[in-house]
mmCIF file of the N, C-alpha and C atoms, coordinates in Angstrom:
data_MODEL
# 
_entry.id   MODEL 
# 
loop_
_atom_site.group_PDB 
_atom_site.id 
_atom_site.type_symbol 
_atom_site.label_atom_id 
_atom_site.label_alt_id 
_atom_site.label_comp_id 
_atom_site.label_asym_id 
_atom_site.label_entity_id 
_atom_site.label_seq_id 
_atom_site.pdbx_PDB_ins_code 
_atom_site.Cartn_x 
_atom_site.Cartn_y 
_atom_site.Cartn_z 
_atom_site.occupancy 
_atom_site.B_iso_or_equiv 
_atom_site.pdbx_formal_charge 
_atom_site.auth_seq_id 
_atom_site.auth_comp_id 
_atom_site.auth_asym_id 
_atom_site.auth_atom_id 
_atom_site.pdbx_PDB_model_num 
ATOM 1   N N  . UNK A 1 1  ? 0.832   -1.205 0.000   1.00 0.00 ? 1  UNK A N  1 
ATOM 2   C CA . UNK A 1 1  ? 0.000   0.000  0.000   1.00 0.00 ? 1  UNK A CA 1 
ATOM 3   C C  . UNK A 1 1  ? 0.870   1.260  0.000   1.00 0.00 ? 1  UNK A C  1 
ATOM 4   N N  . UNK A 1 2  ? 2.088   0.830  0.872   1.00 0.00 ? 2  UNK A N  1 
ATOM 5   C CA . UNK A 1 2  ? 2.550   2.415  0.826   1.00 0.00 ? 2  UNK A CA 1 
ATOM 6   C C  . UNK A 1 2  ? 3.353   2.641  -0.382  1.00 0.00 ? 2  UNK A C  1 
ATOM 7   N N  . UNK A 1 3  ? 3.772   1.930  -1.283  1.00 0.00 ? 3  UNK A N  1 
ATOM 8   C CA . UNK A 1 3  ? 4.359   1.976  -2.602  1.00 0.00 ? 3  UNK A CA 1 
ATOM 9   C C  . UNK A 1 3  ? 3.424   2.657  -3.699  1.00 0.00 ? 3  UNK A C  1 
ATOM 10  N N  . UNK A 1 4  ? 2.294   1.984  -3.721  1.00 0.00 ? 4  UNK A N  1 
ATOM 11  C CA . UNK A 1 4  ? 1.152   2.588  -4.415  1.00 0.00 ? 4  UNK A CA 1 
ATOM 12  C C  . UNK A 1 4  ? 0.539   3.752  -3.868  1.00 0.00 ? 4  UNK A C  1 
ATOM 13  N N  . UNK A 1 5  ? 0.599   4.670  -2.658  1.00 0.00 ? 5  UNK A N  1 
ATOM 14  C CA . UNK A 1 5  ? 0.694   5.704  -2.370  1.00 0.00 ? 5  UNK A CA 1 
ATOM 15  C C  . UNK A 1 5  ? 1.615   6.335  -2.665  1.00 0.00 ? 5  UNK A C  1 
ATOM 16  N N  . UNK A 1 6  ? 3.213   6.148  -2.573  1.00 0.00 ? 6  UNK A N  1 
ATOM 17  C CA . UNK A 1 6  ? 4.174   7.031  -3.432  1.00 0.00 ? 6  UNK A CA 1 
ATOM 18  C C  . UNK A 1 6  ? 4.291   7.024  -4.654  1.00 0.00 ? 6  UNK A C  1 
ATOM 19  N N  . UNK A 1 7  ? 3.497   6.384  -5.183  1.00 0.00 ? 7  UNK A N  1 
ATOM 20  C CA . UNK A 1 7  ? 3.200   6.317  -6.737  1.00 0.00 ? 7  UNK A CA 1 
ATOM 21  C C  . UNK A 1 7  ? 2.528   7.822  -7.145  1.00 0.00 ? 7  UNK A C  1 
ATOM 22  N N  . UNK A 1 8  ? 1.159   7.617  -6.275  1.00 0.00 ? 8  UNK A N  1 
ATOM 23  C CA . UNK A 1 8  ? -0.163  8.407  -6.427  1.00 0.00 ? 8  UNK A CA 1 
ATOM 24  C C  . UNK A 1 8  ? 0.965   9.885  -6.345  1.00 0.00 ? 8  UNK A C  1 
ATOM 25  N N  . UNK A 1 9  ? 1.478   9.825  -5.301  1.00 0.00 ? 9  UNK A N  1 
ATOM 26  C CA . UNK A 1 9  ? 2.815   11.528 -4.712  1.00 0.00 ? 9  UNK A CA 1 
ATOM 27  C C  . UNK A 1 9  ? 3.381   12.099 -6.127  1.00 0.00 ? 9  UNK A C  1 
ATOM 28  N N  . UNK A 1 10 ? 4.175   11.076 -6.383  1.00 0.00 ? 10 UNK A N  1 
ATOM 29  C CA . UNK A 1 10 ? 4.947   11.404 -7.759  1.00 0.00 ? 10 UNK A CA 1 
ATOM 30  C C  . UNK A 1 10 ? 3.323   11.764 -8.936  1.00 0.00 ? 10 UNK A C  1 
ATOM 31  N N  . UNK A 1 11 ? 2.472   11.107 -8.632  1.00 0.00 ? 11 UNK A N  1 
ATOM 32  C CA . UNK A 1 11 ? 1.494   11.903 -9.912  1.00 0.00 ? 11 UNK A CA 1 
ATOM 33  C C  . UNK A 1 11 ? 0.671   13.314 -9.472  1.00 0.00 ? 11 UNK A C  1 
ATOM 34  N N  . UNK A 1 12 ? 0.725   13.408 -8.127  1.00 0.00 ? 12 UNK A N  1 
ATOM 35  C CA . UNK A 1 12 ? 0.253   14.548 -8.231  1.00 0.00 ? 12 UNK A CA 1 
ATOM 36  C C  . UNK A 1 12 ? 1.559   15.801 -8.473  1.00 0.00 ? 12 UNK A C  1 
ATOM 37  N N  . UNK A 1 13 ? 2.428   15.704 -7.985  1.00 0.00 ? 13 UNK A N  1 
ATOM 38  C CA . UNK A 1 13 ? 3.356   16.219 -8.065  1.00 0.00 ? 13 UNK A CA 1 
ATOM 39  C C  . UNK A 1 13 ? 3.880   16.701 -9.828  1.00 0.00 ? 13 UNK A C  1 
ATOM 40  N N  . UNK A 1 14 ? 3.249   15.418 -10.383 1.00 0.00 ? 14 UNK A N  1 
ATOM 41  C CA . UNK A 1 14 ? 3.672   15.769 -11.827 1.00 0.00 ? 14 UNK A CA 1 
ATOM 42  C C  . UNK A 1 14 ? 2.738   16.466 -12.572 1.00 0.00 ? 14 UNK A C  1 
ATOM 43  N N  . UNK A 1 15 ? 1.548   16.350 -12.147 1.00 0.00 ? 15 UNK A N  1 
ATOM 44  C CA . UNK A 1 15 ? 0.014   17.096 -12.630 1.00 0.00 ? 15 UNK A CA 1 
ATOM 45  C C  . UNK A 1 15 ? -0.239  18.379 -12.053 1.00 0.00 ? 15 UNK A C  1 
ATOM 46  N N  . UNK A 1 16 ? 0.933   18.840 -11.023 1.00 0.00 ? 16 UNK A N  1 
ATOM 47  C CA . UNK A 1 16 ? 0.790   20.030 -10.074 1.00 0.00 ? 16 UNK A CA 1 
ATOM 48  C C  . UNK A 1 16 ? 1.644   20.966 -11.238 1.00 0.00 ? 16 UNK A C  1 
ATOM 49  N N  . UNK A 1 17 ? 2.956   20.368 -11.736 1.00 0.00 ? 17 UNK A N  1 
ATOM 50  C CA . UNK A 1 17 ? 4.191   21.097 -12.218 1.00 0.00 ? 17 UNK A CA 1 
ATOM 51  C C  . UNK A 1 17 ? 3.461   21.193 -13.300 1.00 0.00 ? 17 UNK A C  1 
ATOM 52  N N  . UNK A 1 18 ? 3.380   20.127 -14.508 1.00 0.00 ? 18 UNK A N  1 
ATOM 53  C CA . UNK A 1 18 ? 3.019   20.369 -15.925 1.00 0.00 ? 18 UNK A CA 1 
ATOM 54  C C  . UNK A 1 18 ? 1.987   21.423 -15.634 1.00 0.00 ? 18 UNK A C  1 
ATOM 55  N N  . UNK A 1 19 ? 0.337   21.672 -15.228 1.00 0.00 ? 19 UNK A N  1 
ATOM 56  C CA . UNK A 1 19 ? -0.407  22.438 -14.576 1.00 0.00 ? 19 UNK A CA 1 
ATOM 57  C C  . UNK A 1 19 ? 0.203   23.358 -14.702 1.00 0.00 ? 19 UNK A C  1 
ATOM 58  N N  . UNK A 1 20 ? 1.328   23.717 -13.652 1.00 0.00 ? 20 UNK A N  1 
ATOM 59  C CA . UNK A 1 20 ? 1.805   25.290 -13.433 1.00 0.00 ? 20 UNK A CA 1 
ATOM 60  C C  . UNK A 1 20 ? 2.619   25.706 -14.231 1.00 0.00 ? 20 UNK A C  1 
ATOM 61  N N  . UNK A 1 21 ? 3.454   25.231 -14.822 1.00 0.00 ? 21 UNK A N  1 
ATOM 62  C CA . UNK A 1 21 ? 4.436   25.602 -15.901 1.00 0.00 ? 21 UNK A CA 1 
ATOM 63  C C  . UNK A 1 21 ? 4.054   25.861 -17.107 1.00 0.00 ? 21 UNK A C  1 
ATOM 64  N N  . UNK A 1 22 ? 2.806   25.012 -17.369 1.00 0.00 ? 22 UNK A N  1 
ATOM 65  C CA . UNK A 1 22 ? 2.116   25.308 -18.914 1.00 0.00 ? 22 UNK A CA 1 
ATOM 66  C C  . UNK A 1 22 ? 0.708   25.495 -19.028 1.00 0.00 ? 22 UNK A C  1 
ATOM 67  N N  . UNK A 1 23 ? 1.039   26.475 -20.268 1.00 0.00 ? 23 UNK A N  1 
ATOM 68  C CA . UNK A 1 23 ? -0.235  27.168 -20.361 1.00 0.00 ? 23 UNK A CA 1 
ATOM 69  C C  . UNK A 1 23 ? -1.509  26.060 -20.487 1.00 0.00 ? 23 UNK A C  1 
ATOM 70  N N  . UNK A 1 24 ? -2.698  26.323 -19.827 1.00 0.00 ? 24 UNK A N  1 
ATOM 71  C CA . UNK A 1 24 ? -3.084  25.417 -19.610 1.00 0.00 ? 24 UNK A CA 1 
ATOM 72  C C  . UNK A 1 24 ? -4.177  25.425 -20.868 1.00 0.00 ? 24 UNK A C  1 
ATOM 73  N N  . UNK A 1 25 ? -4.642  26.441 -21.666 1.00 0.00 ? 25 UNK A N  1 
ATOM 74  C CA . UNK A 1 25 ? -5.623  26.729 -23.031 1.00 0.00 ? 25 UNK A CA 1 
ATOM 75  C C  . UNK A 1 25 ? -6.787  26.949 -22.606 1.00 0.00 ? 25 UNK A C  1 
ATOM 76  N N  . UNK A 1 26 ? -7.730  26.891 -23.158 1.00 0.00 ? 26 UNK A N  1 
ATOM 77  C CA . UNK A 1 26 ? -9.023  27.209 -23.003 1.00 0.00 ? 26 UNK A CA 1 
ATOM 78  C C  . UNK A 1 26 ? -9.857  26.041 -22.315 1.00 0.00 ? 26 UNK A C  1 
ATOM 79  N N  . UNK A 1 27 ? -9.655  24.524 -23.240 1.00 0.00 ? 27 UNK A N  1 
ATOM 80  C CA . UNK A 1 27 ? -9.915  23.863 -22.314 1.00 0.00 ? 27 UNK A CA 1 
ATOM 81  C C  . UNK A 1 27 ? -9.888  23.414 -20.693 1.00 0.00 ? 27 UNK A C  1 
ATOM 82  N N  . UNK A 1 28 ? -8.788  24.026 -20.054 1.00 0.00 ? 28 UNK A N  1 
ATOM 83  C CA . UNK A 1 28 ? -8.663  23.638 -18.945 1.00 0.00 ? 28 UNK A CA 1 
ATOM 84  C C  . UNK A 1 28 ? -8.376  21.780 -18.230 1.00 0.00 ? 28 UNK A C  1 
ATOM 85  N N  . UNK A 1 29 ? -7.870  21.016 -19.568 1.00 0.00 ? 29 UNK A N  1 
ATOM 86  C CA . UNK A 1 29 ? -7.183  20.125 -19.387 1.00 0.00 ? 29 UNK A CA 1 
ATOM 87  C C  . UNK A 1 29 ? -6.051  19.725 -18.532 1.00 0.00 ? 29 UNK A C  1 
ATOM 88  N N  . UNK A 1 30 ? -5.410  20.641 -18.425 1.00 0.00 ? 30 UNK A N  1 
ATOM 89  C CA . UNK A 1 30 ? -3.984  20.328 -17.154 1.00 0.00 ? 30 UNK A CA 1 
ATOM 90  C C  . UNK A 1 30 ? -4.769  20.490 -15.695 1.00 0.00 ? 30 UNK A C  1 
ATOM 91  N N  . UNK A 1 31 ? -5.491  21.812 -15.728 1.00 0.00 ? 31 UNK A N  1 
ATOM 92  C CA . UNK A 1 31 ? -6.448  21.822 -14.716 1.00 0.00 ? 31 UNK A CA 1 
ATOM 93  C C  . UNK A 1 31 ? -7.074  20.415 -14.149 1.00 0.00 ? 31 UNK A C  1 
ATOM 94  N N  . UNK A 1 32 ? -7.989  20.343 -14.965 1.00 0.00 ? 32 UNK A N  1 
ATOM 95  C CA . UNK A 1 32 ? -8.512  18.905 -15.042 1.00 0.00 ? 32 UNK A CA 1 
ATOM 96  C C  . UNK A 1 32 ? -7.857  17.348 -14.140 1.00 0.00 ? 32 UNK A C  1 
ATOM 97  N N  . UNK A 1 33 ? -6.879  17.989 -15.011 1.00 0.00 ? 33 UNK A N  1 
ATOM 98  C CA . UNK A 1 33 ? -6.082  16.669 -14.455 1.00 0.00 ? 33 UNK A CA 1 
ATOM 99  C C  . UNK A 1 33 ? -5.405  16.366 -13.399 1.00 0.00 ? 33 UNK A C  1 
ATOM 100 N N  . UNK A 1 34 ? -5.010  18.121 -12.961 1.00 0.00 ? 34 UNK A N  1 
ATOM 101 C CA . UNK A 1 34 ? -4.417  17.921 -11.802 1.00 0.00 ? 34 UNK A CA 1 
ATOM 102 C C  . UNK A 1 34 ? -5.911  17.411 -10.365 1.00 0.00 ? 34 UNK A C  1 
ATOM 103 N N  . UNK A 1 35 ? -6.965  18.213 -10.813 1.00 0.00 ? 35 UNK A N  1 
ATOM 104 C CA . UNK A 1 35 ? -8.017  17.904 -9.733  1.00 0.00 ? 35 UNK A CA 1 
ATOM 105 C C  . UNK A 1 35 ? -8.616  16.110 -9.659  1.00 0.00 ? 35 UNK A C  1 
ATOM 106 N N  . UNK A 1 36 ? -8.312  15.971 -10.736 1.00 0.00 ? 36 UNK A N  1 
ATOM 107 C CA . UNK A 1 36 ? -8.325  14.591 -10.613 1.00 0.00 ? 36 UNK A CA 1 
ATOM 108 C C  . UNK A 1 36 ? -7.711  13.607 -9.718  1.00 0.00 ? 36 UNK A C  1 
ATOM 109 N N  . UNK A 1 37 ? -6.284  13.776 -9.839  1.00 0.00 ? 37 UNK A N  1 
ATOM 110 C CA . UNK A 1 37 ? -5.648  13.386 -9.246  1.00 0.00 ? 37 UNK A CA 1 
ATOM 111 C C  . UNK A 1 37 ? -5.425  13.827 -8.112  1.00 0.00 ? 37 UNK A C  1 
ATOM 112 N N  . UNK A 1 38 ? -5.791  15.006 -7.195  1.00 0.00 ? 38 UNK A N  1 
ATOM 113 C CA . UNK A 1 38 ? -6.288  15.343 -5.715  1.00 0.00 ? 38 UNK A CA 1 
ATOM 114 C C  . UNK A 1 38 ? -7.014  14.510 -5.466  1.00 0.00 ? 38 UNK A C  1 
ATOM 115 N N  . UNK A 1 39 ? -8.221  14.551 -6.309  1.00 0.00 ? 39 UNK A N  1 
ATOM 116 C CA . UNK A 1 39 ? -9.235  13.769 -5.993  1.00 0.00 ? 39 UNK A CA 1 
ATOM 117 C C  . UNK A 1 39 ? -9.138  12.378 -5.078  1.00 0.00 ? 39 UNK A C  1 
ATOM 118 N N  . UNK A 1 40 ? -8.213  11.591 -5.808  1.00 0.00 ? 40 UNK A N  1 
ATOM 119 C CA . UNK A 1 40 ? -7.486  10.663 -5.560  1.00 0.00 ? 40 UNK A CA 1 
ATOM 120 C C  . UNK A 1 40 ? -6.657  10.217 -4.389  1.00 0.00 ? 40 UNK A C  1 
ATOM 121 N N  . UNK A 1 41 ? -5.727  11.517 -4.318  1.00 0.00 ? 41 UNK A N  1 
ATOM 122 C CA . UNK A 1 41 ? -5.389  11.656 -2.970  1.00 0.00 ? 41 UNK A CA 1 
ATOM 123 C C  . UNK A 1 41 ? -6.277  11.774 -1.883  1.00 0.00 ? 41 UNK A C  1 
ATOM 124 N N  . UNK A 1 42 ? -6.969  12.854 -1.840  1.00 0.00 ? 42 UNK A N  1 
ATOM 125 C CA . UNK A 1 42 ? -8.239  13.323 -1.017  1.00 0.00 ? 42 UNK A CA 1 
ATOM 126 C C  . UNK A 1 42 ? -9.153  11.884 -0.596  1.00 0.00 ? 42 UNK A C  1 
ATOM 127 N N  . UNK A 1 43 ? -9.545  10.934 -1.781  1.00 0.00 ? 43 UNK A N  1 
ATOM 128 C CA . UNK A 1 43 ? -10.204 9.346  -1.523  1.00 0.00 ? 43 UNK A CA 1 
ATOM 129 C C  . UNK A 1 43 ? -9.201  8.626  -0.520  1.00 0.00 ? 43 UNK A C  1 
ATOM 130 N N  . UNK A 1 44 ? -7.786  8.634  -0.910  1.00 0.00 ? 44 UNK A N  1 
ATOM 131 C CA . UNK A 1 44 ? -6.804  7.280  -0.100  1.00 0.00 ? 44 UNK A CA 1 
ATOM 132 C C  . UNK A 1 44 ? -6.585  8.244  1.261   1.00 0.00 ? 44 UNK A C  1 
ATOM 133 N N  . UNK A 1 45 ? -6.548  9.346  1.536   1.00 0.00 ? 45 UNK A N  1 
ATOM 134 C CA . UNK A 1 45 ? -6.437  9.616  2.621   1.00 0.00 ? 45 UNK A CA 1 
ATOM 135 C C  . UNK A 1 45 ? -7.748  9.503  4.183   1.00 0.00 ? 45 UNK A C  1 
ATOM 136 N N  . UNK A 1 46 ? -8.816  9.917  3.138   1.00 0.00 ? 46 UNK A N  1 
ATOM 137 C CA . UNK A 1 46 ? -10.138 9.749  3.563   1.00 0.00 ? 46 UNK A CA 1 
ATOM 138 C C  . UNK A 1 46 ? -10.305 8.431  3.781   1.00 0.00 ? 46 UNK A C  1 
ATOM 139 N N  . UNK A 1 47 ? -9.829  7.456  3.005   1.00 0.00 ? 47 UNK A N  1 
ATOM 140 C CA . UNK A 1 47 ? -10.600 5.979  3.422   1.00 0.00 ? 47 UNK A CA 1 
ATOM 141 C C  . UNK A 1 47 ? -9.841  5.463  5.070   1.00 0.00 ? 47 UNK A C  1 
ATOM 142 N N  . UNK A 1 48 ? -8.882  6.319  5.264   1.00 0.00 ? 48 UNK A N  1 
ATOM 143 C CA . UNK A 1 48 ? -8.338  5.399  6.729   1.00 0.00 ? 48 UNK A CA 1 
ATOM 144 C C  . UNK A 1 48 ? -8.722  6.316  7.934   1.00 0.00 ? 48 UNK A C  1 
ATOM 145 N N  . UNK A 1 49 ? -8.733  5.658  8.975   1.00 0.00 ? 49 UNK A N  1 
ATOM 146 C CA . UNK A 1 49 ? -9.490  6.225  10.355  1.00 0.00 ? 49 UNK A CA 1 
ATOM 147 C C  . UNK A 1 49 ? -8.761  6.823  11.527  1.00 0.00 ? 49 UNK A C  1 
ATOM 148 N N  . UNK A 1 50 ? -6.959  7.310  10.667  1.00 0.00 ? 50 UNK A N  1 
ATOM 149 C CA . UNK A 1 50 ? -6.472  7.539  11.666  1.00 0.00 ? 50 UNK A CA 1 
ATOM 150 C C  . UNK A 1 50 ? -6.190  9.587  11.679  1.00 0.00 ? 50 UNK A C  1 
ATOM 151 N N  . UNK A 1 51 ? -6.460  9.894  10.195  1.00 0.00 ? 51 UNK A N  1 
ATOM 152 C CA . UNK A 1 51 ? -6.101  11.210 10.038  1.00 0.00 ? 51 UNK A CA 1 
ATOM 153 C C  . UNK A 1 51 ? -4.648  11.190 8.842   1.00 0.00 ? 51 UNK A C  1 
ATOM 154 N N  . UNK A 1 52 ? -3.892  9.550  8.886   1.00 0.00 ? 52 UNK A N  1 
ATOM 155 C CA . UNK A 1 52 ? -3.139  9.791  8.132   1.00 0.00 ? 52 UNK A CA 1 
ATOM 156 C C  . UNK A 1 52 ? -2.956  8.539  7.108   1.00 0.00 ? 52 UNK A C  1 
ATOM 157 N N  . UNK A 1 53 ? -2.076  8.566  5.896   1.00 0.00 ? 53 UNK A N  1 
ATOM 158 C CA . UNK A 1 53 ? -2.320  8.188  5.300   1.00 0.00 ? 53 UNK A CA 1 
ATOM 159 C C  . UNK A 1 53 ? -2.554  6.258  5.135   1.00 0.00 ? 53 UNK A C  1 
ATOM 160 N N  . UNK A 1 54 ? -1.658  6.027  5.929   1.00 0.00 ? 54 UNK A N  1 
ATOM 161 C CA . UNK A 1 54 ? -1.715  4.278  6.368   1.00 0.00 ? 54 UNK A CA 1 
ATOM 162 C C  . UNK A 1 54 ? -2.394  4.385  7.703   1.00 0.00 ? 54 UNK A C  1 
ATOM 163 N N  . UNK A 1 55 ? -3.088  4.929  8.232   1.00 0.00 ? 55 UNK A N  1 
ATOM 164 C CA . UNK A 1 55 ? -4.008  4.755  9.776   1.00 0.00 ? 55 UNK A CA 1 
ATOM 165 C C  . UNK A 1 55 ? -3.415  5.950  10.791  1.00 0.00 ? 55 UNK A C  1 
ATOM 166 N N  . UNK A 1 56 ? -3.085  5.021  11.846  1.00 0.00 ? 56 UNK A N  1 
ATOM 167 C CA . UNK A 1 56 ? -3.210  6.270  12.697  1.00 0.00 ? 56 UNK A CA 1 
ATOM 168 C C  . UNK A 1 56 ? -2.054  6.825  13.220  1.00 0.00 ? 56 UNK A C  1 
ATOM 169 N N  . UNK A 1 57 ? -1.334  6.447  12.858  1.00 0.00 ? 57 UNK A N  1 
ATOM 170 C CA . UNK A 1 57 ? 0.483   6.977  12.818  1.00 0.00 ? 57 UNK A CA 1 
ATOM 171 C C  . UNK A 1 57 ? 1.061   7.586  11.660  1.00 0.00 ? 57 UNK A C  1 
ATOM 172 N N  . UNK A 1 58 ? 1.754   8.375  11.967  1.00 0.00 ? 58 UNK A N  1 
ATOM 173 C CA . UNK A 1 58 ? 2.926   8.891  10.975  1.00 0.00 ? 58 UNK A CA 1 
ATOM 174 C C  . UNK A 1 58 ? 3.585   8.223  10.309  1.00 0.00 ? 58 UNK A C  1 
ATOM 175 N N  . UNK A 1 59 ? 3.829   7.992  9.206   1.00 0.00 ? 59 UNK A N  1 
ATOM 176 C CA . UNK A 1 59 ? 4.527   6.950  8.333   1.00 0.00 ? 59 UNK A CA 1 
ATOM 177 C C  . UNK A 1 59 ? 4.990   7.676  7.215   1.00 0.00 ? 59 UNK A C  1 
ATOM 178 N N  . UNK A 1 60 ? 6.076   6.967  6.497   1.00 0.00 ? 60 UNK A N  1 
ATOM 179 C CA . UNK A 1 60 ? 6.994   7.975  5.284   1.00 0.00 ? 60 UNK A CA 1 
ATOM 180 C C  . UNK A 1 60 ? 6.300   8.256  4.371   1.00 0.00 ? 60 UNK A C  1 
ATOM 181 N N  . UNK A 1 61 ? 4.934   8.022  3.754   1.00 0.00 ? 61 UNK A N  1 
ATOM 182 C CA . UNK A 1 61 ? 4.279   8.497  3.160   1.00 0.00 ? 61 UNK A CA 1 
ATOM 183 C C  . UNK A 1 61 ? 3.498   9.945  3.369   1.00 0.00 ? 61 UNK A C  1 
ATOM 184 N N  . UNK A 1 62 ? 3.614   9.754  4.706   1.00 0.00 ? 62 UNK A N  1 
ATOM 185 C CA . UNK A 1 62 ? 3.033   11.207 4.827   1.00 0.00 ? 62 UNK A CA 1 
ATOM 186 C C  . UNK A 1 62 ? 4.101   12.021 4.849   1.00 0.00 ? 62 UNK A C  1 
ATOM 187 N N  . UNK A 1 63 ? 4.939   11.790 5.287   1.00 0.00 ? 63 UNK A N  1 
ATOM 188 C CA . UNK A 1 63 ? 6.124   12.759 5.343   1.00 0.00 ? 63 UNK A CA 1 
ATOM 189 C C  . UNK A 1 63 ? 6.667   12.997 3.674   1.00 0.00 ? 63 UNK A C  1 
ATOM 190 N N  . UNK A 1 64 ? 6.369   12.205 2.716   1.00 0.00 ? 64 UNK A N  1 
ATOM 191 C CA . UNK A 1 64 ? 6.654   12.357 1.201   1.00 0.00 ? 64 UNK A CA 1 
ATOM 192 C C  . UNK A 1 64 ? 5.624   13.329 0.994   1.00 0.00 ? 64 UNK A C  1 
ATOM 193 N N  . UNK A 1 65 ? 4.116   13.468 1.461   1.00 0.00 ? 65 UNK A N  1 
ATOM 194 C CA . UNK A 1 65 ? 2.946   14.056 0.770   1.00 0.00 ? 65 UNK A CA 1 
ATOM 195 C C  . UNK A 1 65 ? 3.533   15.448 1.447   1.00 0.00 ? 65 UNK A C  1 
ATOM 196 N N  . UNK A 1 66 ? 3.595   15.777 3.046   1.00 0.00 ? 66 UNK A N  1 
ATOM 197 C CA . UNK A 1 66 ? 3.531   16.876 3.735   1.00 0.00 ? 66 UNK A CA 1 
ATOM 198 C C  . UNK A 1 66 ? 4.198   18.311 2.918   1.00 0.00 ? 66 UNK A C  1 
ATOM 199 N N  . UNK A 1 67 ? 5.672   18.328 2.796   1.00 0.00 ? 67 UNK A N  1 
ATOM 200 C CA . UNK A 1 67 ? 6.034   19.313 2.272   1.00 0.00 ? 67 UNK A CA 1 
ATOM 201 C C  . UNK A 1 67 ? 5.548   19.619 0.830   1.00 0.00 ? 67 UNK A C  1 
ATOM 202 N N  . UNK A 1 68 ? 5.833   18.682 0.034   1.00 0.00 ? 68 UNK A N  1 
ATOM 203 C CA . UNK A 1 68 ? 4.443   18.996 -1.188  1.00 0.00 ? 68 UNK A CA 1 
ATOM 204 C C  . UNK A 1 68 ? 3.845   19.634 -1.287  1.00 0.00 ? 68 UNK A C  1 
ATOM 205 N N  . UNK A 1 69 ? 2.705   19.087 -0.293  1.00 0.00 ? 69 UNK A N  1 
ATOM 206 C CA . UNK A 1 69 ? 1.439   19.720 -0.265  1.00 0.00 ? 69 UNK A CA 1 
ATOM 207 C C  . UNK A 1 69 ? 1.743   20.790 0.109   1.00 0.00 ? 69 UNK A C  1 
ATOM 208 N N  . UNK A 1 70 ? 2.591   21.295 1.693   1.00 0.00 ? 70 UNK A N  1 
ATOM 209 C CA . UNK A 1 70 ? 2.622   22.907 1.756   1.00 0.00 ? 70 UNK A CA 1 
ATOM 210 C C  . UNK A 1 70 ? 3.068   23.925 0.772   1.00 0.00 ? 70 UNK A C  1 
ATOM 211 N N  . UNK A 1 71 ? 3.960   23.359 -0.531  1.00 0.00 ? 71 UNK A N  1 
ATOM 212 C CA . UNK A 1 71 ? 4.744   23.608 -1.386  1.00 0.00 ? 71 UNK A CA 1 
ATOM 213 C C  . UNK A 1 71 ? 3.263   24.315 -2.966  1.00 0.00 ? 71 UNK A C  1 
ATOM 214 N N  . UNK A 1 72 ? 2.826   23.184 -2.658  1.00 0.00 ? 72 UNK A N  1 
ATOM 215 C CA . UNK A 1 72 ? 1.647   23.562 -3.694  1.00 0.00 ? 72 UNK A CA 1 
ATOM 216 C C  . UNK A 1 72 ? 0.393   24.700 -3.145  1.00 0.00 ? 72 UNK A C  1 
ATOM 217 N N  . UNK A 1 73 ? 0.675   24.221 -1.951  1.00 0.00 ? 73 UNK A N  1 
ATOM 218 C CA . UNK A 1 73 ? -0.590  25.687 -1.427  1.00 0.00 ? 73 UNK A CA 1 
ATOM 219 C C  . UNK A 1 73 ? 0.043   26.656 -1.783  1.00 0.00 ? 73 UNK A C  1 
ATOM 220 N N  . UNK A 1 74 ? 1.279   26.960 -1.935  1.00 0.00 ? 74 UNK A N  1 
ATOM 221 C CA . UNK A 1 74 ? 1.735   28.345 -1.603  1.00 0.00 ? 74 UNK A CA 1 
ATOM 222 C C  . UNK A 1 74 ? 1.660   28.386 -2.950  1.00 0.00 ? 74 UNK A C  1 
ATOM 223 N N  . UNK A 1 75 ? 2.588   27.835 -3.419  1.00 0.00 ? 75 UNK A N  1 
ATOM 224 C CA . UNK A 1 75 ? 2.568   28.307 -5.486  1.00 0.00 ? 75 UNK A CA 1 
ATOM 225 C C  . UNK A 1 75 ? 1.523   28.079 -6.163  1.00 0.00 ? 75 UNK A C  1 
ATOM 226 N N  . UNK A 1 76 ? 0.113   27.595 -5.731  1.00 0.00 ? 76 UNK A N  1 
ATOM 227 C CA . UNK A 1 76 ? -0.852  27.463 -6.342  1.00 0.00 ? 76 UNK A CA 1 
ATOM 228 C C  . UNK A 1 76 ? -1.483  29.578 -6.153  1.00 0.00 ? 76 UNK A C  1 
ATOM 229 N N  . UNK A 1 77 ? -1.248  29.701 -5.162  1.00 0.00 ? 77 UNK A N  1 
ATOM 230 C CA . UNK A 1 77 ? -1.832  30.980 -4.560  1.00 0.00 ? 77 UNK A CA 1 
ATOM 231 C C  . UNK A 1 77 ? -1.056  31.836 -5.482  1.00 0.00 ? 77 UNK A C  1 
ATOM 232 N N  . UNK A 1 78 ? 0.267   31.670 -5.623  1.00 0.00 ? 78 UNK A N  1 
ATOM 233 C CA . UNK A 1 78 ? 1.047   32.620 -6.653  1.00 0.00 ? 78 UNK A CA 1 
ATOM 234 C C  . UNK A 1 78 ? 0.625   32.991 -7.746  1.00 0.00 ? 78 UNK A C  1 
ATOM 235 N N  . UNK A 1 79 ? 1.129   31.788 -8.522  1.00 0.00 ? 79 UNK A N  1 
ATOM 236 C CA . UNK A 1 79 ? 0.704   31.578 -9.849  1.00 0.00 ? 79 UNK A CA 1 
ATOM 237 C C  . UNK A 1 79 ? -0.361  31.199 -10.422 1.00 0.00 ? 79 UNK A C  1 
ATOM 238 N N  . UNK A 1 80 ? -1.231  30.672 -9.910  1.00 0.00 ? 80 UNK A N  1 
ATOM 239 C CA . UNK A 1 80 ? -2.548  30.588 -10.423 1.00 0.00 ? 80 UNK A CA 1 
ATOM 240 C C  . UNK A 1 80 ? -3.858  31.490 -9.956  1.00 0.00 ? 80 UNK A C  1 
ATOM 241 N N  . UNK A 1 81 ? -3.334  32.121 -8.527  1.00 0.00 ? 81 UNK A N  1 
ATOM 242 C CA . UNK A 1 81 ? -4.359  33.104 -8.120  1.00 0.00 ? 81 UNK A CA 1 
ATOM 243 C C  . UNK A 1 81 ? -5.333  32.722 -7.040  1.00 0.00 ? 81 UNK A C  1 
# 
């Protein structure tokens, strides 16, 4: 499980960058894709009962997601508004 969670890391991470680096067009496809793949995250984190991502302890997966995620709040606020 926690392999296939650092999987999911590396894709949001890659749907966060392509997203921000390129223009995204009219469609709103990179968009798209990146919410998708939150989505995703947002489901595997939600399905366990501890607050984190394998249950109810701290484990290296969360510590892979944590700075990320603070990383994307902030440059999402930048550059996208």
């Amino acid at each position: 499980k926690a392999q296939e969670l650092l999987r999911l890391e590396r894709q949001i991470f890659s749907a966060w960058m392509y997203w921000l680096t390129t223009g995204d067009g009219a469609g709103g496809r990179l968009q798209q894709g990146f919410v998708s793949v939150l989505n995703e995250v947002e489901s595997e984190l939600s399905a366990t009962k501890g607050g984190f991502f394998l249950g109810e302890k701290v484990s290296i997966v969360d510590m892979m997601f944590a700075p990320f995620l603070e990383r994307m709040c902030a440059s999402m606020l930048y550059f996208k508004g």
